[in-house]
Each structure stands twice: as structure tokens, then as C-alpha cells.
C-alpha positions in Angstrom: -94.7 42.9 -110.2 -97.1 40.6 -112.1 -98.7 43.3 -113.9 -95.3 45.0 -114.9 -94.1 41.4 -116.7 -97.3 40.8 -118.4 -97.2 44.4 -119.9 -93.1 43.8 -120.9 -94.2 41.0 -122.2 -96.6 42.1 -124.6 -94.8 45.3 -125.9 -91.5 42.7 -126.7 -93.9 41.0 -128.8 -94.0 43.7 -130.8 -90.7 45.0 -130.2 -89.1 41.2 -131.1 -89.0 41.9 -135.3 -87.2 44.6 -135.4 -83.7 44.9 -136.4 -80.9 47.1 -137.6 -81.7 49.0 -140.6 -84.8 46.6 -141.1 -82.2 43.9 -141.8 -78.9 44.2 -139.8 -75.5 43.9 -141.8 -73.6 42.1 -139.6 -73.7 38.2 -139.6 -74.7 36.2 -136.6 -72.1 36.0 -134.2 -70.8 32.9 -132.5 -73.1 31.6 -129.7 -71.2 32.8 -126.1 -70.1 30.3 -123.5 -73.1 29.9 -120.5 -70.3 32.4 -118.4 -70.7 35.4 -121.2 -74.6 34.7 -121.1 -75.3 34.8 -117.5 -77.9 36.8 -116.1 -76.8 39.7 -114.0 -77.2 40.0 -110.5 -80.7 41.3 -109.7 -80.5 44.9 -108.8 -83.6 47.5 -106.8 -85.2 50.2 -109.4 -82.9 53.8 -108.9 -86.0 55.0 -107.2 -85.5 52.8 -104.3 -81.7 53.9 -104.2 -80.2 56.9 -102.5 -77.4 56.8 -105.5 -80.0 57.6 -108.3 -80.5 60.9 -106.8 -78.1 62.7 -108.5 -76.8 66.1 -108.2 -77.7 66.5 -112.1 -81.1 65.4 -111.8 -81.6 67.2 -109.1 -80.4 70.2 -110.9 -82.1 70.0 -114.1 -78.4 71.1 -115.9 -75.8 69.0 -117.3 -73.1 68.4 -115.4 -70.1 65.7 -116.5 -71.2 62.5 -114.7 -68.6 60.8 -111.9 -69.3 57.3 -111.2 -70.9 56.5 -107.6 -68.4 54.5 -105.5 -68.1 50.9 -106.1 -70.1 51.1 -109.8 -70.5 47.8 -110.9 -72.1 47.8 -114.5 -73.5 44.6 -116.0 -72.5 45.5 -120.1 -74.2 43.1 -123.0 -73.2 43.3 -126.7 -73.4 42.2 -129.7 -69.9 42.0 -131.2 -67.5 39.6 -131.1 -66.1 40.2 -134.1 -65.4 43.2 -133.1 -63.7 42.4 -130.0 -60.3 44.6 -130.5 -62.5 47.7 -130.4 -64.7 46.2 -127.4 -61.6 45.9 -125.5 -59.8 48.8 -126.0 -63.0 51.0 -125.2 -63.5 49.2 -122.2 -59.9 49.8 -121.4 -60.6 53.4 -122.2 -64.2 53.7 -120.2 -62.3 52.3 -117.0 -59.3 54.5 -117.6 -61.3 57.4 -117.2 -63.6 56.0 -114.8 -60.9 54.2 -111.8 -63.1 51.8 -109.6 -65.8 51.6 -112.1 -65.9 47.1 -112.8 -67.8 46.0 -116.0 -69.1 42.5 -116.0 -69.3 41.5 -120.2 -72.2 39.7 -121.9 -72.0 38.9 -125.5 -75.2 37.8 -127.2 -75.7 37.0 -131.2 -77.5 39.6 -132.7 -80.4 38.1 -133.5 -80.8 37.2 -130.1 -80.2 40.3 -128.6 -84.2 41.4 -128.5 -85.0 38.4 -126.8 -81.8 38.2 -124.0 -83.2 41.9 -123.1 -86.8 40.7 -123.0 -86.4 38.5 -120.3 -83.8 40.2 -118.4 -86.4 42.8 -118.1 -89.4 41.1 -117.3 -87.1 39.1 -114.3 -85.7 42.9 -112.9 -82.3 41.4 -114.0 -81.6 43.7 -116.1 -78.2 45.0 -118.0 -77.0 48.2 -116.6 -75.6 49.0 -120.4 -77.3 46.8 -123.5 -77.2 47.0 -127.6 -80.2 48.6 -129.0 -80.8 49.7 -132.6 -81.9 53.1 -133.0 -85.3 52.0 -134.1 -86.1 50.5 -130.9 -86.1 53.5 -128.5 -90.0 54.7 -129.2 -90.8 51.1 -127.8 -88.2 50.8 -125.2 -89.3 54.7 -123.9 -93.0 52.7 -123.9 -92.5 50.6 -121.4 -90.1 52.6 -119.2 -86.9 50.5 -119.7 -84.6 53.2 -121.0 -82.7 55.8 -118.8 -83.3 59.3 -119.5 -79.2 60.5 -120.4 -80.4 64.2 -121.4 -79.4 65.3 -117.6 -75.9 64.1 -117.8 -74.8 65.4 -121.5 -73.2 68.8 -121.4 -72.3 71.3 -124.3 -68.8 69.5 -124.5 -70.1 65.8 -124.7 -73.0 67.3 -127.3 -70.8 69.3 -129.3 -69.1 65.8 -130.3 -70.9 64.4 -132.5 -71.3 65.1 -136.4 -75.1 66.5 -136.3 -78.1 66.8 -133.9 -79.4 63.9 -135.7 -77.3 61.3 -134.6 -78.3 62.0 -130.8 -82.5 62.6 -132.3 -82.2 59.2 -133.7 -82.0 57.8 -129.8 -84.0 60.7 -128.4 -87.8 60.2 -127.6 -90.3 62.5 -126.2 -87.7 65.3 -125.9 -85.2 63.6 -123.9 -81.7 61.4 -125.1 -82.7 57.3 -124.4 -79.2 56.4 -125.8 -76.3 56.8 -127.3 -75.4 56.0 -130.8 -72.4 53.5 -132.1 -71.8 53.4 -135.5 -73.6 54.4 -138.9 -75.4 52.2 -141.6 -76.4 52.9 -145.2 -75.8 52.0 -149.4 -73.1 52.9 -151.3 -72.3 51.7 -154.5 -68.7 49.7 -154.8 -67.3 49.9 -158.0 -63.8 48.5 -159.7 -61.3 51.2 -160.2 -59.4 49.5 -162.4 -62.2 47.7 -164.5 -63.8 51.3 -164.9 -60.2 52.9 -166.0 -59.5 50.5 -168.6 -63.4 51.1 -170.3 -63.3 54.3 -169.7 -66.0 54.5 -167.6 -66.4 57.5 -165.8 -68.4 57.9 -162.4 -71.8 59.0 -163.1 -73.3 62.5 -161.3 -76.9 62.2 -162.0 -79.4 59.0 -162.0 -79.2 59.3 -166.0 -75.5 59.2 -166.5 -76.0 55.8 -164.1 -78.9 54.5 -166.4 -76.3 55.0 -169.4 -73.6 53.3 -167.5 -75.4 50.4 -167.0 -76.6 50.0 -170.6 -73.1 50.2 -171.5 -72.1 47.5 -169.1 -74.7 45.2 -170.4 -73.5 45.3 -173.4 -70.1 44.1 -172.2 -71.8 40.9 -170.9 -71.2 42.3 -167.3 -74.1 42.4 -164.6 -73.6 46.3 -163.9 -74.4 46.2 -160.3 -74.4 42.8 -158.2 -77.4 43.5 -156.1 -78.6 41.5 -152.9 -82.3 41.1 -152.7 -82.0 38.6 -149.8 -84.3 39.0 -147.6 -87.7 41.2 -148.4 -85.5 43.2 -151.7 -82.8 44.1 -149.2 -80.4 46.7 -151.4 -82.5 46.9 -154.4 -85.4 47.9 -152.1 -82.7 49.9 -150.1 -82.1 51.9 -154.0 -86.1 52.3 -154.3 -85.4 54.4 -151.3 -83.0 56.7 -152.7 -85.0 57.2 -155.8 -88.2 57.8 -153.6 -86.1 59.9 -151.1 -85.3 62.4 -154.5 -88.3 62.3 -155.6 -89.9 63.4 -152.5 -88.0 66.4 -152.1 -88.3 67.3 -155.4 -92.2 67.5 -154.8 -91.7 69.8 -151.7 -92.3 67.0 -149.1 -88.9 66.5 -147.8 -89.5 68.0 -144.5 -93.0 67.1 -144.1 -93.4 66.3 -140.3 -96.1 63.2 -140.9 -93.0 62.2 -143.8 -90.2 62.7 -141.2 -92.1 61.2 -138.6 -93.0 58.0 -140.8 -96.8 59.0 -140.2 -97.5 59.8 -144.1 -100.3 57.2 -145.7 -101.2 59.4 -148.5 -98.2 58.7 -151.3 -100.4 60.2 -154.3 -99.0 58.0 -156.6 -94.8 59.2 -155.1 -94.4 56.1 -153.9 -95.6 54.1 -156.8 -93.1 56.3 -159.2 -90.4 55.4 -157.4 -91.2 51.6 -157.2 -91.8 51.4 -161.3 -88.1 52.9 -161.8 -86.5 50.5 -160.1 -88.9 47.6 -161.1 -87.7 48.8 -164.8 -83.9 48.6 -164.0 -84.5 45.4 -162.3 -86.1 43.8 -165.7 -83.6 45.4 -167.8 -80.8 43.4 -165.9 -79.1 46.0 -164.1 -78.6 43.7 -160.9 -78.4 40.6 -162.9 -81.0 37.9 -162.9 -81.6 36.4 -160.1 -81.1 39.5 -157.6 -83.9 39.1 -155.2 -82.4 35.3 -154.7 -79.3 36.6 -153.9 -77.9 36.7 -150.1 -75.2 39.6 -149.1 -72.2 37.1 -149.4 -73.1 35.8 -152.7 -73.5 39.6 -153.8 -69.8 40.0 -152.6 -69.0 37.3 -154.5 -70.2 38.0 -157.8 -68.1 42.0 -157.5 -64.6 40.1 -156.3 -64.9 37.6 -158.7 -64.9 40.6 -161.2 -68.3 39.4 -163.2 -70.2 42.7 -162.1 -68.7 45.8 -162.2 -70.6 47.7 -159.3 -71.7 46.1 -155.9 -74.6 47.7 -153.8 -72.9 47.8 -150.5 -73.3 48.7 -146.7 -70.2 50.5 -145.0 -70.3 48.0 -142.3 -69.0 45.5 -145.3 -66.3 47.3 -146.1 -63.3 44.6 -144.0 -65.2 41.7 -145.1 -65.0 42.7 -149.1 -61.6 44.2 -148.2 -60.5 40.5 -147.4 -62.2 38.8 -150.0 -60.9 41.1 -152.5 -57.3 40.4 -151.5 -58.2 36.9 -151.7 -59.8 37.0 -155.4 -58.2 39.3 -157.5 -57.0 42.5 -155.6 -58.1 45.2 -157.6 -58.5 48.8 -156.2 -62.0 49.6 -154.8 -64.1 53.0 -155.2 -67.4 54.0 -153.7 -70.4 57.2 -154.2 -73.4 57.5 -153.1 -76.6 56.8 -155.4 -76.3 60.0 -157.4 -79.7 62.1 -157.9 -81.8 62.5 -161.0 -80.4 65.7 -163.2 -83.7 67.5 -162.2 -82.4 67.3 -158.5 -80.3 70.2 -157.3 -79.4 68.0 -154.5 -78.9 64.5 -153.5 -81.0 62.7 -150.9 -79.2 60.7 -148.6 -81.7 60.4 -145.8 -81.4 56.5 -145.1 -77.8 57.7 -143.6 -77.7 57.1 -140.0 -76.7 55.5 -136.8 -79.0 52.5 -136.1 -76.3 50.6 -134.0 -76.5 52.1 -130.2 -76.4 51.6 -127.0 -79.3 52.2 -123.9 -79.0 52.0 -120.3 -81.4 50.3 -118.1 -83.9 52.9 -116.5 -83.4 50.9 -113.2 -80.3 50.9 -113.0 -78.0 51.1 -109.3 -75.4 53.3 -111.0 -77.0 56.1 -113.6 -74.5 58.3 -113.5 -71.7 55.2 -114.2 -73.5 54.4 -116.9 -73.2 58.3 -118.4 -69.9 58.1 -118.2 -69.6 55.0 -119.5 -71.3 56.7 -122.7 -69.1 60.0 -122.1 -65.9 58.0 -122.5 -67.1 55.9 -125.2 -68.3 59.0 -127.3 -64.6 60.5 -126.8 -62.3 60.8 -129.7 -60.2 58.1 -128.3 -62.4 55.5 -128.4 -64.3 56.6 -131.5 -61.1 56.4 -133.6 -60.6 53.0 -132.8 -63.6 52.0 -133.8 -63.5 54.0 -137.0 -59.5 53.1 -138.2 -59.3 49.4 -137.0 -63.0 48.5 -137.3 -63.3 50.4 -140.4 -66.5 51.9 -138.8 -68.6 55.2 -140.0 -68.8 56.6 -136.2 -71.2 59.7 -134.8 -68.2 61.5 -133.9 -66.4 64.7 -135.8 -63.5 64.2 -134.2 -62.4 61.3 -136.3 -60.1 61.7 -139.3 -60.6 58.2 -141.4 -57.8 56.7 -142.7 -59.1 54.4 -145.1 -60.2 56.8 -148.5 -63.3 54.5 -148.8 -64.8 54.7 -145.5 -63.5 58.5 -145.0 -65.7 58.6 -148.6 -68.6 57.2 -146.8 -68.4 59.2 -143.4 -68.5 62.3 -145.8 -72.5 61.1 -146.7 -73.3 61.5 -143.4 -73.0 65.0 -142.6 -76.5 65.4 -143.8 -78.8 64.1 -141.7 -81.2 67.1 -141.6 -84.1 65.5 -143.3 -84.0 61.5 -141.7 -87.0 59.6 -140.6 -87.3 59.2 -137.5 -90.0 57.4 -136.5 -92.0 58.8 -133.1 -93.6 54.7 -132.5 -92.5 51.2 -132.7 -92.3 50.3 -136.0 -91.8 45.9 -135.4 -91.5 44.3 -139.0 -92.6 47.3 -141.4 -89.8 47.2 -143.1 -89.7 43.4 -143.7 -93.3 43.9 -144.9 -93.0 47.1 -147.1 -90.1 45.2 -148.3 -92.0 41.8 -149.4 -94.6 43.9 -151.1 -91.8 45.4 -153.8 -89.8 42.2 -154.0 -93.8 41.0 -155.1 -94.6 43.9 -157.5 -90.8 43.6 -159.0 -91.8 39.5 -159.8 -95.4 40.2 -160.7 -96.8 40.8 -163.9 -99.9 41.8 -163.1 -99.4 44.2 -159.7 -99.1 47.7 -160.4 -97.2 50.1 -158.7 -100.5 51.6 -157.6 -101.6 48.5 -156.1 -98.2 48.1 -154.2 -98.4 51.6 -153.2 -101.8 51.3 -151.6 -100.5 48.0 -149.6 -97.6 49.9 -148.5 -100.2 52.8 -147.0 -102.0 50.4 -145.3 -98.8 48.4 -144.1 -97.8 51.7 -142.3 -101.1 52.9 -141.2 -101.4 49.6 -139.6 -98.1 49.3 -137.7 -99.2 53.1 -136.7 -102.2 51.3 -134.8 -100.5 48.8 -133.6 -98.3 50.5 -132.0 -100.7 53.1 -130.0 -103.1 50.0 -128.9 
């Protein structure tokens, strides 16, 4: 038992940084009374337990799981602001599930790492936990996650919108969770602001370019940016440009690329970083982007002074409100359109780093797939998608609000995502530094940064094999 902790131990050190999307969108929820935070009740490793062995395991082929008598599934989360959709799913799971009782933890989000950690090294465990999609290389490590590939039939698969939502929680050819809800950039814009200039929405990188001169002109910032923290969107737009640029060199499905193994850019990299760095002097995200936090970013669109916003979906109800607050106009969204030289647009950052796992110890395995099962359902997904205004993994979900049904759209395509096969900790808060540095320096070249950002990734690869 000693020797189990002390090896938990060290691989949450690693696994502690990471975070949704490098930097999760959603703000740090309210601190949980001692009740909501209370340890589960120690439970034996399956192994030990006649209940693990089930009928689909023993199998090898996926059969719909039914909860072993008297399930009782410890569930942590990280959402209270989302507590509607929490409560109807739950409503939904047990619905479907009769007997099955679920015991609620709700933990901030940027505890959520840490709660796990020492539920784990204690054999506490949650049967059910939040995990970002990022995670599951380092989770699979160390043995915490149950293996869900035995319990998800053709029906249950044929759910969700591509094979790359379930390949994002998928390690070592088997399914290590189930995926939630869908992250990426979009650019906001202001319907009404661009009707009465008779702006029209750009289709290529160089009709955006043009925009923006034009909207400098007015006095405008053209796109209210966050750089807050480590470039945030503006590195998030470096991306896009990168991710065109990429393909457009042949290397869009290169496995070392799609794998995030590549440490030899040949100067890729270091093209896409000296774009952006030149829209970023130029005053395309106004002057002080890289000091700007998401909120104040919000700000600066509603209060009609920029007349684009870079914007994660998951922000979508909390510029809804402020809008309706400020001055109400009508709202608009596309993607980061491609370079004319492009015949397509990359939208690879598109995915679904909000999940679930379930502990590989667990009592109650086949509870806890069908706890996923009904959660994945169209039932449950459409409430998170129409009253949570959530992009969700599901095609069985018909938005109703334009803008988010605009988003969803994006993420059709996930044929060409990274997906990286180790723990990645804090690489993105360090890749992220290093532009936010080059875009502020007057001396670093994009080579230079390039070269750090190969050795930032060849370094985390190391680490993370040790």
C-alpha cells in the first residue's frame, strides 16, 4: 500500500498543472460546504469483488450495462453553476437506472486535481470524478481510470458526433472516459455595429486583416482579445494560423504532429508566431491585450468600444447577460477563417476537454457505465446544450440558440486533433509564456521562440516517460 501512494503521489505532481484547454474557461466556483466535500466511504479494489466480474468483461463484447444491486456511486463535480443541468441528469441517470443512489461532491475547479489526488492515494476514491480530456494519458499511468470500452455498444457509440470525441478519453486502445462538453475560439462580433459600416464577414485571413485596418481607422480596437494568463486567446489565434499553415505544408496528419511528439518545426512554428506578433503590434487586439483577463475582454465588446471579441463557447450565457445589461445589441460568431491559399479551414483546437472518468477500483463498474450510458442519451445531452448553452459530444442535439448551434457546426471536424499519447502538465502554460515573451520583446525572434517551444515539448515528452 505504501509503495502504491508514494507512486500516486509523484505522477499527481506532474498531473497537478494541468487544466482544461491549458486554461479552463469557467471561473472558480464557490467553495462547497464540509458535507459536499466529504470523503467517500472507503471501498475494496473490483478485483477483490465478485461484482466486478461482469458478464461484459467476461465476454470481451459490449453489452448495455445494468447496475449491480444496491449501486451506490460516490459522484464529484465541478459545476455549480451549472447545477440545473447537474440535477436533471442525475434525475435522468436514476430514472433509467431504479435503485442506483448517488452521493454528490462538488469541488472548485481548480481544486479538482488535488481532491482526486488524495482520494486516491487514501483508496477513498470517487466512483464517478471530473477529468479534462488531457488528463487520461496520466490517469491510464497510474491505473486509476476504468476501462469503459467493454460496456459501450454500437448504439451508445453511434451517439456521438465523431470518433474523436470518444479518442480524446481513449488511451492505449481502450475508452478511459466519457466526454461532457466542447471548448474552443470563436470570434464574437456586433451585428448591428457591422450592418451600419457595412462590414461584411470576412472568408479568408486577408479579408480579416482588411477588416481590421478598417476598424482601426474608426478608432475601434477590432478584436478585444484576452491575453490573461500565458497569451490566452491571442496564443489560442497563433494556433489557428499555425494549424493552416501546417496543413498547407502536408503535415496535418503527421502522427508525431497528431500525437504532439513533433520537435522539428522548420521554421512552421516560427511563421505562425511572427503573424500574429504583427497583428498584435498593429493594434488589432488593442494595447494592452496580454494584460487583459477574460472578464475585462467581455467588457470592452458589451461596452461596444471593440467591434469583435475572441471568445470560448462556454462564455456564451455569461456575455449573453452582460450584453442585456450594457447595450443589447444582436451577437454573431465564425470561426477564425483560413488564409485564401487554404482550400480548407483548420479547426483542430475543437474538442471535448470537459469529461468524466470512473474510478478503476470501483465496487459498481457496470453502475458507473450506465451512469455514462444515460448521461450520453439525447435526453440529458439536450439539457445541457439548450439551458446550459453547451457545445455537447452528441448528434442528437438540435441547438436552439443560432450562436451556439453556429459553434456546434465547427465541431464536426475533428479528424485531424491532437491528441496527445503522454501527460502533458503545464506545456501549454509554458509554450504560452514563451509567445506572450516573443510578442513583448524586441529582440527575440520567432526562431528563438520556436527553438524554446521544441525544447519545451521535448522536455515534457521526458518527463513524462521517467
Amino acid at each position: 500500500m505504501t509503495k502504491k501512494i508514494v507512486s500516486l503521489l509523484m505522477v499527481f505532481v506532474l498531473v497537478l498543472a494541468l487544466t482544461a484547454c491549458t486554461t479552463s474557461t469557467e471561473a472558480p466556483a464557490d467553495e462547497p460546504s464540509a458535507a459536499a466535500t466529504a470523503a467517500p466511504e472507503a471501498q475494496e479494489p473490483a478485483a477483490e469483488d465478485p461484482a466486478a466480474e461482469t458478464p461484459a468483461a467476461e465476454s470481451g463484447s459490449p453489452a448495455k450495462p445494468v447496475p449491480e444491486e444496491g449501486a451506490v456511486l460516490h459522484f464529484m463535480h465541478i459545476y455549480p453553476e451549472h447545477a440545473n443541468a447537474i440535477e436533471k441528469s442525475l434525475e435522468i441517470i436514476q430514472r433509467d437506472n431504479p435503485g442506483m443512489e448517488i452521493n454528490v461532491s462538488v469541488v472548485p475547479w481548480n481544486e479538482a486535481t488535488k481532491s482526486i489526488q488524495t482520494a486516491a492515494a487514501t483508496d477513498e476514491m470517487y466512483d464517478i470524478f471530473f477529468q479534462w480530456s488531457t488528463q487520461v494519458p496520466g490517469y491510464n499511468d497510474i491505473g486509476l481510470l476504468l476501462d469503459l470500452t467493454p460496456y459501450i455498444d454500437d448504439e451508445w457509440r453511434s451517439w456521438y458526433i465523431n470518433d474523436a470525441a470518444l479518442e480524446e478519453y481513449s488511451d492505449d486502445g481502450k475508452v478511459l472516459g466519457m466526454p461532457l462538453r466542447g471548448t474552443a475560439v470563436f470570434v464574437i462580433y456586433n451585428v448591428d455595429m457591422f450592418e451600419e459600416n457595412g462590414w461584411e464577414i470576412p472568408t479568408t485571413q486577408e479579408e480579416l486583416v482588411a477588416l481590421c485596418d478598417t476598424i482601426l481607422e474608426t478608432g475601434l480596437i477590432p478584436i478585444s482579445a484576452p491575453g490573461t494568463p500565458n497569451g490566452f486567446q491571442v496564443e489560442s489565434i497563433r494556433g489557428r494560423v499555425f494549424d493552416n499553415i501546417v496543413y498547407m505544408n502536408g503535415l496535418i496528419e503527421d502522427p508525431e504532429r497528431l500525437t504532439d511528439r513533433k520537435t522539428e518545426w522548420n521554421g512552421l512554428y516560427a511563421e505562425s508566431a511572427e503573424i500574429v506578433k504583427g497583428w498584435y503590434q498593429k493594434g488589432y487586439f488593442g494595447e494592452n491585450a496580454f494584460g487583459l483577463g477574460r472578464e475585462e475582454g467581455q467588457t470592452i465588446f458589451v461596452t461596444e468600444d471593440s467591434a469583435m471579441l475572441l471568445c470560448n463557447n462556454n462564455e456564451l450565457v455569461a456575455l449573453r447577460e452582460l450584453n442585456e445589461a450594457a447595450n443589447n445589441f444582436e451577437i454573431g460568431s465564425f470561426s477564425w477563417p483560413a488564409p485564401a491559399a487554404s482550400d480548407r479551414a483548420m479547426f483542430t483546437a475543437a474538442g471535448f476537454g470537459d469529461g468524466w472518468g470512473a474510478w478503476s477500483g470501483t465496487k459498481y463498474p457496470q453502475a458507473c457505465a450506465a451512469f455514462f450510458r444515460s448521461l450520453a442519451g439525447q435526453e440529458a445531452m439536450t439539457i445541457w446544450a439548450n439551458e446550459e448553452l453547451c457545445i455537447v459530444p452528441s448528434n442528437q442535439v438540435e441547438y436552439a440558440d443560432p450562436v451556439q448551434g453556429a459553434f456546434a457546426a465547427q465541431y464536426e471536424d475533428g479528424g485531424y486533433k491532437v491528441v496527445a499519447d503522454y501527460n502533458t502538465g503545464n506545456k501549454g502554460d509554458l509554450t504560452g509564456q514563451a509567445f506572450v515573451d516573443y510578442c513583448l520583446s524586441d529582440t527575440m525572434t520567432a526562431d528563438e521562440l520556436e527553438t524554446q517551444v521544441e525544447e519545451i515539448t521535448a522536455r515534457t515528452i521526458a518527463d513524462a516517460e521517467e
